[in-house]
RODO-2510 file (C-alpha; in nm, 4 decimals, decimal comma):
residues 166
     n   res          X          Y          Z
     1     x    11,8900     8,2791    10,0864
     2     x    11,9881     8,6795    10,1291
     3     x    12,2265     8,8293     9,9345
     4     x    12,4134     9,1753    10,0361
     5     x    12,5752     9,3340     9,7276
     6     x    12,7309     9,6680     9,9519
     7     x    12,7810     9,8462     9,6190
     8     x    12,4584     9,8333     9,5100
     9     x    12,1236    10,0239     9,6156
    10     x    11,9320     9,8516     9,7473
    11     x    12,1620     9,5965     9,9239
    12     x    11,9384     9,3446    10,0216
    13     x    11,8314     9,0632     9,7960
    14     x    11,6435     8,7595     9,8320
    15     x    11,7818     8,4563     9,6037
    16     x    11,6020     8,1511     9,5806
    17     x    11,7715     7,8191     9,4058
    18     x    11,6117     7,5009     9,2939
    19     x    11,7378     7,1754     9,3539
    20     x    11,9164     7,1789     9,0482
    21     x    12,1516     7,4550     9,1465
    22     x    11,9354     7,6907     8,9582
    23     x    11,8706     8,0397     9,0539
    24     x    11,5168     8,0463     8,9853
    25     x    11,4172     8,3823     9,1788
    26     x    11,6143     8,7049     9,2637
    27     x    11,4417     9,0469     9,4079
    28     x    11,5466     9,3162     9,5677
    29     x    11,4371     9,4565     9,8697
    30     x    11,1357     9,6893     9,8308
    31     x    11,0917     9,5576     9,4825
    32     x    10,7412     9,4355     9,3887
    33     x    10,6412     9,0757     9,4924
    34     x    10,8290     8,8050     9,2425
    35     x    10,6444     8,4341     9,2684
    36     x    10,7924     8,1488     9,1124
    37     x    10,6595     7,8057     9,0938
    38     x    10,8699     7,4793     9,1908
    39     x    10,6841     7,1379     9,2142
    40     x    10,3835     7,2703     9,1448
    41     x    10,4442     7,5054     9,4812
    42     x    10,4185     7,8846     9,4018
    43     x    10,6544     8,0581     9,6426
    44     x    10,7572     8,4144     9,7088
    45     x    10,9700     8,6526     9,9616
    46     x    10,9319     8,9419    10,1911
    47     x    11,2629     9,0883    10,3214
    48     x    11,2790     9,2180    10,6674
    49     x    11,0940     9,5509    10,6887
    50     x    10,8987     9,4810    10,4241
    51     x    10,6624     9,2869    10,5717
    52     x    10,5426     9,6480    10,7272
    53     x    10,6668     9,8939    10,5444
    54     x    10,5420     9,7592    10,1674
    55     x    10,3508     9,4201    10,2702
    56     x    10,2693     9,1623    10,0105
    57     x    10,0615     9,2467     9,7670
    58     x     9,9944     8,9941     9,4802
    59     x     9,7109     8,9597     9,3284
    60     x     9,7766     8,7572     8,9957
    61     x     9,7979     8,3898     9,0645
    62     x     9,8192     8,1619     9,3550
    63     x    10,0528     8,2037     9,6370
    64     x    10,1161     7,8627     9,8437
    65     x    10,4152     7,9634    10,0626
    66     x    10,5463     8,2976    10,1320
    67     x    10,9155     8,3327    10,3178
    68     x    10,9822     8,5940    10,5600
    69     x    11,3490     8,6780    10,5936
    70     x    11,4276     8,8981    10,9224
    71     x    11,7655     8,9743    10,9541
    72     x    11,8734     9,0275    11,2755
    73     x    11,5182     9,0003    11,4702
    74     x    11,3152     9,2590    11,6984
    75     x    11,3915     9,5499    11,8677
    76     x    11,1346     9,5735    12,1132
    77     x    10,8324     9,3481    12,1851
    78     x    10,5915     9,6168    11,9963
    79     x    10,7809     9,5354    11,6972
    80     x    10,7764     9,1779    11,7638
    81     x    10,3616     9,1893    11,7780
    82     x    10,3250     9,3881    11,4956
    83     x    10,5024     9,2105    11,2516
    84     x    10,3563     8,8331    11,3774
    85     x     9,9928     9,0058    11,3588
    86     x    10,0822     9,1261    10,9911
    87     x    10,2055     8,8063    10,8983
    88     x     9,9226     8,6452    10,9969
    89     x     9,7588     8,8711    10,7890
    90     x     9,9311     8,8187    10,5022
    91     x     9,8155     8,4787    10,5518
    92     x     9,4475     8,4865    10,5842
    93     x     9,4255     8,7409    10,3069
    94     x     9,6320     8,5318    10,0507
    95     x     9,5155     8,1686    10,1989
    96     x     9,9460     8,0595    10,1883
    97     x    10,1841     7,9473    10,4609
    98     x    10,3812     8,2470    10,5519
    99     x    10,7307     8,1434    10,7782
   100     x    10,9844     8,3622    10,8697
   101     x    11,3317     8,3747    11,0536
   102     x    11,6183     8,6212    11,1807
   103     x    11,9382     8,5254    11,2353
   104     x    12,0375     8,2831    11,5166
   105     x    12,1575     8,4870    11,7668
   106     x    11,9595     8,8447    11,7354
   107     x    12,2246     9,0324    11,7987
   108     x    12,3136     9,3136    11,6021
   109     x    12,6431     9,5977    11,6725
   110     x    12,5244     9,7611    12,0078
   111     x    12,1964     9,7419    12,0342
   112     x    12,0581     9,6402    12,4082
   113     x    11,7528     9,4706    12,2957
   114     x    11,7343     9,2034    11,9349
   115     x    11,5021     8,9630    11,9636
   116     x    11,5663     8,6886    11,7406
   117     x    11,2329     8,5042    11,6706
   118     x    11,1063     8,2471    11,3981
   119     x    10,7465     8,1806    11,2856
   120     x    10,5368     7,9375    11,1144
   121     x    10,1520     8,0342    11,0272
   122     x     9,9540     7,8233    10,8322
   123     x     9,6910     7,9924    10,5733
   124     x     9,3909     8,0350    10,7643
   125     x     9,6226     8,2676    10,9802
   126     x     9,6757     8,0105    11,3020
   127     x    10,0147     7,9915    11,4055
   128     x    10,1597     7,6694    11,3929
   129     x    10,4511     7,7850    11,5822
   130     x    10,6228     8,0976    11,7054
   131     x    10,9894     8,1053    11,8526
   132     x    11,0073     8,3957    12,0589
   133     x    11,4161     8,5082    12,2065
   134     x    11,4667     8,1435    12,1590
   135     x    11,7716     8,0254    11,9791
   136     x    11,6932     7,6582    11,9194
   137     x    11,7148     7,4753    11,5996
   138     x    11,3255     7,4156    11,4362
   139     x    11,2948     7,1841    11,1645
   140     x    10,9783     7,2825    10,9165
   141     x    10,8209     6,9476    10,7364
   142     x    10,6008     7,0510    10,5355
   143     x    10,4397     6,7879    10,2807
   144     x    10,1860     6,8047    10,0071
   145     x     9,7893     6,7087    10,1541
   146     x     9,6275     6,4062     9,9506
   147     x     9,3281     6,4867     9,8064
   148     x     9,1381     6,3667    10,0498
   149     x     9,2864     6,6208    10,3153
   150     x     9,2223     6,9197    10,1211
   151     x     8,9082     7,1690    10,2874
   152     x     8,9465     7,4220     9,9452
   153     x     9,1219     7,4879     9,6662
   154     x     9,3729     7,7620     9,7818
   155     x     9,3838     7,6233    10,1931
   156     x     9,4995     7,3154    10,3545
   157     x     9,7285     7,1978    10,0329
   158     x    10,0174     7,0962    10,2936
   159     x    10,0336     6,9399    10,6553
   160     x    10,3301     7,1007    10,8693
   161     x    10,4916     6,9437    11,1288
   162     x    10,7744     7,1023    11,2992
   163     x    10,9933     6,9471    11,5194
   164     x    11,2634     7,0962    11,7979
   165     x    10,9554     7,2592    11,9976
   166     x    11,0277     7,0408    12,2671
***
């Protein structure tokens, strides 16, 4: 979830909440990494620009499943290539599931071109899906591997399927 507080400096904030109605995570954009562990799945955030201008650096524990929230998507395809490839990045360097989103539409006040994309890569950096200027609903399943399923210690601890590709 994103919060805007307008009175406050940053504005940006990511929020996370358990299934309990808990807040269990809040950070500010451009505010070191923040992980938090919920069934035994550490998770973290990367607002928007981030993902460029500070990427993810965490070095101190395990990192299953990082989110990416956009905002209001791309504004031009350059920016739409640089931020997948970092992602994938992201990925391969901390061996998690990185998935991001912007909002549904893409647009934003004026602007001619907002791309609105969503992405899925898994953590040996291949992309499970990418939604490109397409506004469809995706559904993200993402369960827990059995033992049996699981290549390493830090990769393959989940099998994805998404659905709505079609």
């Amino acid at each position: 979830m994103i919060d805007r507080r307008l009175d406050e400096r940053p504005k940006d904030r990511s929020i996370m909440i358990n299934q309990h109605g808990q807040v269990v995570m809040e950070k500010a954009k451009y505010t070191p990494a923040v992980v938090v562990t919920q069934q035994d799945v550490a998770i973290s955030t990367l607002l928007c620009d981030e993902i460029v201008l500070q990427g993810f650096q965490h070095d101190d524990e395990r990192i299953d499943l990082l989110l990416h929230s956009i905002g209001v998507g791309m504004f031009s395809e350059e920016q739409y290539n640089e931020w997948l490839e970092e992602a994938r990045t992201i990925a391969i360097r901390n061996q998690c599931m990185v998935m991001g989103t912007s909002h549904a539409d893409g647009s934003y006040r004026d602007s001619d071109t907002s791309i609105p994309i969503a992405y899925c890569i898994s953590s040996n950096g291949e992309v499970v899906f990418v939604s490109h200027n397409d506004i469809r609903t995706r559904v993200v399943i993402v369960e827990r591997a059995g033992a049996d399923e699981i290549t390493t210690t830090k990769q393959g601890r989940f099998l994805i399927k998404v659905e709505g590709l079609e």
